[in-house]
C-alpha positions in Angstrom: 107.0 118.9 95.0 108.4 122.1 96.5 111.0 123.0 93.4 110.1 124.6 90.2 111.3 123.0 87.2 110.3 119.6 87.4 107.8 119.0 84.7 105.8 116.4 82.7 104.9 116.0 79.2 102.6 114.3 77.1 100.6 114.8 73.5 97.4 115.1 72.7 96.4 114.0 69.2 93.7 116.2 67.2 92.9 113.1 64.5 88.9 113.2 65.4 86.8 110.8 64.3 89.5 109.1 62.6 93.5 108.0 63.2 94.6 107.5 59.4 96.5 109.8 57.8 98.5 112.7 58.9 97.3 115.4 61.3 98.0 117.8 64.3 99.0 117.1 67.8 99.2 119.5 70.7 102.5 119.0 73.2 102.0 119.4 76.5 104.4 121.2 79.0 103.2 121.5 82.7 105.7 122.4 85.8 104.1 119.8 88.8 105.0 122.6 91.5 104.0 126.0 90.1 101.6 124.0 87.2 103.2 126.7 84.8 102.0 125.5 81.4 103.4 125.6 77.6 102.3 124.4 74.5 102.9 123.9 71.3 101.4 122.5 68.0 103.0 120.1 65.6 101.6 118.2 62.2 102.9 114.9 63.2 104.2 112.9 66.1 108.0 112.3 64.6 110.9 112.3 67.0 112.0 115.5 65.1 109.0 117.6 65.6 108.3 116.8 69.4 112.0 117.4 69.9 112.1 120.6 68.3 108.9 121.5 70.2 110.1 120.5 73.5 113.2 123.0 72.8 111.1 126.4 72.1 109.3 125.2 75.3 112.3 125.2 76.9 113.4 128.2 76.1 110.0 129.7 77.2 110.2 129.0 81.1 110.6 131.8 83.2 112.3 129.5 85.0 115.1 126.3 84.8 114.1 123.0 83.7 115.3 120.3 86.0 113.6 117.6 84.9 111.1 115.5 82.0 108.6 112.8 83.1 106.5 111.4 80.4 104.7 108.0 79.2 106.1 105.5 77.4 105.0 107.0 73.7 107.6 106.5 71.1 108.0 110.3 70.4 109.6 110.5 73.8 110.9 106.9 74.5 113.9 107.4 71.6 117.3 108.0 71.5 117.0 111.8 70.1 115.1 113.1 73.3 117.4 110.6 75.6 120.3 112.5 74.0 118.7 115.7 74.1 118.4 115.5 78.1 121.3 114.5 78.9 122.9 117.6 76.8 120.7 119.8 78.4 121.2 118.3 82.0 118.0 117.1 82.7 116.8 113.6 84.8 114.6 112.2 82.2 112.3 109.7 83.6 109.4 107.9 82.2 106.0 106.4 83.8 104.7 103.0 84.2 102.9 101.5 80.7 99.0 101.0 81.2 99.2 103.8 84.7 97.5 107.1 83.6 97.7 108.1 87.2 101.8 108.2 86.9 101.1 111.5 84.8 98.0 113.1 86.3 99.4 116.2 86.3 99.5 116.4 82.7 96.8 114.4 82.0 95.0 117.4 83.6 96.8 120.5 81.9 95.9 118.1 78.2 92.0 118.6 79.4 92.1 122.6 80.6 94.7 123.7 78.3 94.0 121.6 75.0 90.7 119.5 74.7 88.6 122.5 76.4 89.9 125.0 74.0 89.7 123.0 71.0 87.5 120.2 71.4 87.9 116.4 69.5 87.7 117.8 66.2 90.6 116.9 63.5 92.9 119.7 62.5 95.3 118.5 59.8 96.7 121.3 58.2 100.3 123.0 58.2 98.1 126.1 57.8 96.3 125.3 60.7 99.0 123.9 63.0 100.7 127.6 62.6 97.8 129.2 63.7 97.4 127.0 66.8 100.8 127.7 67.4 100.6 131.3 67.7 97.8 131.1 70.2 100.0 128.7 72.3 102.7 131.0 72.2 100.5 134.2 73.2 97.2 134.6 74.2 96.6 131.5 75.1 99.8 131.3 77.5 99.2 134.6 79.2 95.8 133.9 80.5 96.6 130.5 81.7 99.8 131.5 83.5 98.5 134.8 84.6 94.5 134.7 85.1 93.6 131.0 85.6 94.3 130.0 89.3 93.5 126.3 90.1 93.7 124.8 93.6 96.3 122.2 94.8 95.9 119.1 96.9 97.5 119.3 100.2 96.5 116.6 102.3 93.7 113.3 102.3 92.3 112.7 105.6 90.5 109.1 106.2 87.2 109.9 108.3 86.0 106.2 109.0 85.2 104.6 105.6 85.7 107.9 103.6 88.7 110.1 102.7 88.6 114.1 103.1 90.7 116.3 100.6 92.1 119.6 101.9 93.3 121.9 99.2 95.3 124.9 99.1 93.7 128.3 98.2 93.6 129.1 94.6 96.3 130.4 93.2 98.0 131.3 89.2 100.8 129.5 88.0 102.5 133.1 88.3 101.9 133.4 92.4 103.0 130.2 92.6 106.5 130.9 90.8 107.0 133.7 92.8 106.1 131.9 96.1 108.9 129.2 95.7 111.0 131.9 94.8 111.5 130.6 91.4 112.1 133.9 89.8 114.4 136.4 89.9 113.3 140.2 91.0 114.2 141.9 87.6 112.0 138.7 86.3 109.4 139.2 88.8 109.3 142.8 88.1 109.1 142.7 84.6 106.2 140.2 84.7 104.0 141.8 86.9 104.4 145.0 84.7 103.2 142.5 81.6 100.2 141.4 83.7 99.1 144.5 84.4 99.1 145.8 81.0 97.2 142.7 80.1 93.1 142.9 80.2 91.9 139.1 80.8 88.6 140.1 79.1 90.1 140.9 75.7 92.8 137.9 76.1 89.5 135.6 76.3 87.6 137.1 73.4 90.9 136.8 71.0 91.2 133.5 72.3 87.6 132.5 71.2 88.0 134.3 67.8 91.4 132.7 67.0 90.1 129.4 68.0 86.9 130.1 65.5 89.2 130.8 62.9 91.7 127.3 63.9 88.4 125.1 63.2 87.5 127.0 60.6 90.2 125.6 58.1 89.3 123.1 55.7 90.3 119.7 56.4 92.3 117.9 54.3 90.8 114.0 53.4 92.8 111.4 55.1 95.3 109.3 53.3 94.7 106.1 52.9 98.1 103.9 54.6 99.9 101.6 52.7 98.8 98.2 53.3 101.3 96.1 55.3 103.9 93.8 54.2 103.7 90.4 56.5 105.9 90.3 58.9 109.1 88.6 58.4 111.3 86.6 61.0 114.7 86.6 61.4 117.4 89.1 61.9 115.8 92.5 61.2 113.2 91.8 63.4 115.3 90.8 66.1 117.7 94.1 65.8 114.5 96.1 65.8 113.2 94.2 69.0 116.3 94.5 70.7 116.7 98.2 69.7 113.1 98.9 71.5 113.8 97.2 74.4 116.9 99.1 74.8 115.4 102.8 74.4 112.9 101.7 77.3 115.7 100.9 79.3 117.7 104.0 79.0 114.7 105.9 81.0 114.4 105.1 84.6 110.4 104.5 85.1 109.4 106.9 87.8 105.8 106.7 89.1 103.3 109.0 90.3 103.1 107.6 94.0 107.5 107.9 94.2 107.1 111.8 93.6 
């Protein structure tokens, strides 16, 4: 991938030790040429929310979205985010059920960016969801875009029985934009003024303290769910069946190896 703007997404649920009940999840944003990441926290997994955080993320690039590649969750596989590419003018395509691989590229960014910041632990708040928000949309953004370079693969090379990985010299998210000429001057100009008012060392010390502070929060005690009615057969079930399999077919699967 040579073209900035082609991303995928994925969520990353902060429920603990424990799924009942309502709590946070983290979405994930990550561009697969640049590996320019954005995040944001919402309370619950609903079509509305993940929508609405897929937007602000949006309107967060430095740079034009193209294209969205997730799994097959329901909070992407719907008819709101189908509509909501197609207005925007993005190919929306989704990867194969049961292959993690499809999306290794966000499967990565869900590890660096979310689960080693803040752990397994359950955050369930609103309280707290706002707070994890504000470090996705600041601190946390800056030094992962500006200060943490990563490497790329570039080629495998077989050697007999074993297989050789070259990768490319480490580089930020931020050199990378400005390497595929992603970025306009006046944008290029501005952000490396930002960057160099920016001091990684206190970026990573408010990053610790506001993370302190996030798990901090008191939990609130899951909710018990409503037991389940039995399931019935006949028509509703079939409209509901017939509805799911037509939102699955709406997105194009797209794996891993066809990128």
């Amino acid at each position: 991938m040579s073209e900035a703007g082609w991303c995928e997404t994925d969520t990353v649920a902060h429920c603990g030790e424990s799924g009942d009940g309502e709590f946070g999840y983290s979405v994930n944003l990550s561009d697969v040429a640049s590996t320019w990441t954005e995040t944001r926290a919402v309370l619950e997994k609903g079509q509305r929310f993940v929508l609405a955080a897929l937007e602000e993320m949006r309107m967060s690039l430095p740079f034009t979205l193209r294209g969205l590649d997730s799994d097959s969750g329901s909070e992407f596989i719907n008819h709101h985010c189908v509509d909501w590419c197609s207005k925007q003018g993005l190919q929306f395509t989704r990867s194969r059920p049961y292959h993690k691989n499809d999306n290794a590229h966000i499967e990565q960014k869900n590890l660096t960016h979310v689960r080693k910041v803040f752990g397994w632990k359950r955050i369930d708040s609103a309280t707290a969801i706002e707070a994890m928000n504000d470090l996705y949309r600041n601190e946390l953004r800056l030094f992962m875009n500006h200060f943490q370079p990563s490497v790329k693969l570039v080629e495998r090379i077989r050697v007999g029985s074993r297989v050789r990985r070259e990768y490319s010299k480490p580089k930020t998210p931020f050199e990378r934009l400005v390497e595929l000429g992603a970025l306009t001057p006046e944008q290029i100009a501005s952000m490396t003024a930002e960057r160099a008012r920016l001091d990684p060392f206190a970026l990573s010390s408010a990053i610790e303290s506001k993370v302190a502070a996030i798990l901090a929060f008191p939990h609130e005690s899951p909710k018990r769910p409503k037991p389940m009615r039995p399931a019935t057969w006949g028509e509703p079930l079939s409209r509901k069946s017939a509805q799911r399999d037509a939102d699955h077919a709406a997105v194009p699967v797209r794996s891993h190896v066809a990128r």
